[in-house]
C-alpha positions in Angstrom: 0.0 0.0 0.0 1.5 3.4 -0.8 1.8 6.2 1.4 -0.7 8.3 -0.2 -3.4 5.0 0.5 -2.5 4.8 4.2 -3.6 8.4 4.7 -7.3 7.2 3.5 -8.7 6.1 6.8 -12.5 6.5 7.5 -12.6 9.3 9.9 -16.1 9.8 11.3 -16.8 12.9 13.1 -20.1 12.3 14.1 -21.2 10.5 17.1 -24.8 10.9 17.1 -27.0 8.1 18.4 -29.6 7.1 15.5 -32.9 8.9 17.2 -30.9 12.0 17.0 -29.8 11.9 13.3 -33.6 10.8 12.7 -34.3 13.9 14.5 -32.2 16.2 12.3 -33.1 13.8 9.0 -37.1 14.3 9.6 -36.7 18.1 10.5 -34.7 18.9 6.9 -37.8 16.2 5.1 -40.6 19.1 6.1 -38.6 22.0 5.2 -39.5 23.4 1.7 -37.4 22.8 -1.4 -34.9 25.1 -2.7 -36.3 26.9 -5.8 -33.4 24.7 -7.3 -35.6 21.2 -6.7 -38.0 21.9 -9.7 -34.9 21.3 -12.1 -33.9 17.9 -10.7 -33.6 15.2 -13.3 -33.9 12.3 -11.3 -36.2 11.3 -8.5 -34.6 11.0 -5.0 -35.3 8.1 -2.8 -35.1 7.7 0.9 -31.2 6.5 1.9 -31.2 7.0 5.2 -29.2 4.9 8.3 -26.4 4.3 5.9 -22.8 4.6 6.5 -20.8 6.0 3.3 -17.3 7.1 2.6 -17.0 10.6 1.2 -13.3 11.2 0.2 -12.3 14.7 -0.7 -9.1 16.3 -0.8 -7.6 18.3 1.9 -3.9 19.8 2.1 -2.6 17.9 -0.1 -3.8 14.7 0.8 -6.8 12.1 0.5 -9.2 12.0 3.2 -11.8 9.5 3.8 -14.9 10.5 5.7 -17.5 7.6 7.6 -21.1 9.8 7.0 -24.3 9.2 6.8 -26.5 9.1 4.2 -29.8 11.2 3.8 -31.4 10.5 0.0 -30.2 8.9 -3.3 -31.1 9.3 -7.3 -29.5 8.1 -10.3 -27.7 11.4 -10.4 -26.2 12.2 -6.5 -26.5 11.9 -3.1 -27.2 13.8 0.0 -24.8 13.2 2.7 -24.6 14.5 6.6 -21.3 15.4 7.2 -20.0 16.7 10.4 -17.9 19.8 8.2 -19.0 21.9 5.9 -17.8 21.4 2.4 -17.5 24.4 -0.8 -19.5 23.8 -3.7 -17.8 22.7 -6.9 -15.2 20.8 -4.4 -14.4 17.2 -6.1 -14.7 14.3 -4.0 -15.9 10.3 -4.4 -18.8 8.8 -2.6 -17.8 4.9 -1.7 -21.3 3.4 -1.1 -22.2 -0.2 -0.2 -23.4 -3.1 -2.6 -25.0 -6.1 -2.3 -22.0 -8.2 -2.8 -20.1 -6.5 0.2 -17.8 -4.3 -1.6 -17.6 -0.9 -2.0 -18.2 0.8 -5.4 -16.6 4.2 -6.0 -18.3 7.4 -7.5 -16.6 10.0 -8.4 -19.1 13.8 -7.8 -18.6 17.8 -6.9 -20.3 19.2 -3.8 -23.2 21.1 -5.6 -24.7 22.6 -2.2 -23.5 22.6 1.8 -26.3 23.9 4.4 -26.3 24.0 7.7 -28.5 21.0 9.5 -27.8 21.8 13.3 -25.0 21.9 15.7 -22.0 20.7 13.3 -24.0 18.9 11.1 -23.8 19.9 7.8 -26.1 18.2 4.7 -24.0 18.2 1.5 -25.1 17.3 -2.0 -23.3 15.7 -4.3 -23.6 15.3 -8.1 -22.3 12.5 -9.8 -20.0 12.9 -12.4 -21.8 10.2 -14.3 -25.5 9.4 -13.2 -25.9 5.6 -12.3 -28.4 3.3 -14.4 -31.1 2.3 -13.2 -29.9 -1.4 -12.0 -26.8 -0.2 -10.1 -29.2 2.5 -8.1 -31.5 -0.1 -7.3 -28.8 -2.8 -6.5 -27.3 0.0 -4.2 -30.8 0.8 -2.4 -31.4 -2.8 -2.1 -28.1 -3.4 0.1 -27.6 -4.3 3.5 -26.0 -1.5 5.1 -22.7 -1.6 5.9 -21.3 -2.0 9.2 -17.6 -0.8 8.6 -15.9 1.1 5.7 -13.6 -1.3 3.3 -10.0 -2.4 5.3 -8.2 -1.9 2.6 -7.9 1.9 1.6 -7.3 0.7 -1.9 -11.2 0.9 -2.7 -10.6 4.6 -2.1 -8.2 5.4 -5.0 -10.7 6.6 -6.5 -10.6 9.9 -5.1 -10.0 13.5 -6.8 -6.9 14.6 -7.4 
């Protein structure tokens, strides 16, 4: 493993017990939608009590996040994160699959808000929307009770 995949490590930075984040989850579900909603291509679906990886880079170096997941469409993902990311920032999403392993999509930050405390909901857009049978096999998944061992799933991430 290289030096530059030891440094991929999932870091999570928030500890909230799952009746809190459902809190926080069902609170942003009744709030309207942004005037930016109506020009959505794809349908979201509920994602919620699933662990992700969101890798970004920082400094220099890779950085592999634990968060948790809010909705999912063909074309991105809403995350919780527990720091606030810039729109138009690259990063890859690692989400889990039926089989066990991780698959790697590559996205830019299109919006950061404010959730509460330090929790911050961030959307992503993938780079390249998924079909149809890859968002349903990734809906259809167990979730994941730890990120991948290896860092080498994470390679994945912007440069």
């Amino acid at each position: 493993m290289s030096s530059q995949e030891s440094q991929l490590i999932g870091i999570e930075l928030l500890h909230l017990d799952q009746g809190a984040l459902r809190k926080v989850l069902d609170n942003l579900d009744t709030q309207p939608l942004d005037p930016d909603a109506s020009n959505r291509k794809y349908e979201r679906y509920p994602y919620r009590n699933r662990r992700v990886m969101l890798c970004t880079r920082s400094a220099q170096e890779n950085v592999a996040f634990l968060v948790h997941a809010h909705d999912i469409s063909m074309g991105g993902i809403s995350l919780m994160h527990g720091q606030m990311l810039y729109p138009k920032q690259r990063c890859a999403v690692g989400l889990p699959t039926q089989t066990g392993k991780w698959l790697m999509i590559l996205g830019q930050v299109t919006r950061c808000r404010h959730a509460s405390g330090m929790l911050h909901e961030v959307a992503i857009e993938f780079v390249k929307p998924l079909d149809p049978s890859t968002l349903q096999q990734i809906r259809d998944a167990a979730p994941a009770a730890a990120p991948p061992a290896e860092a080498e799933a994470l390679t994945t991430a912007p440069a």
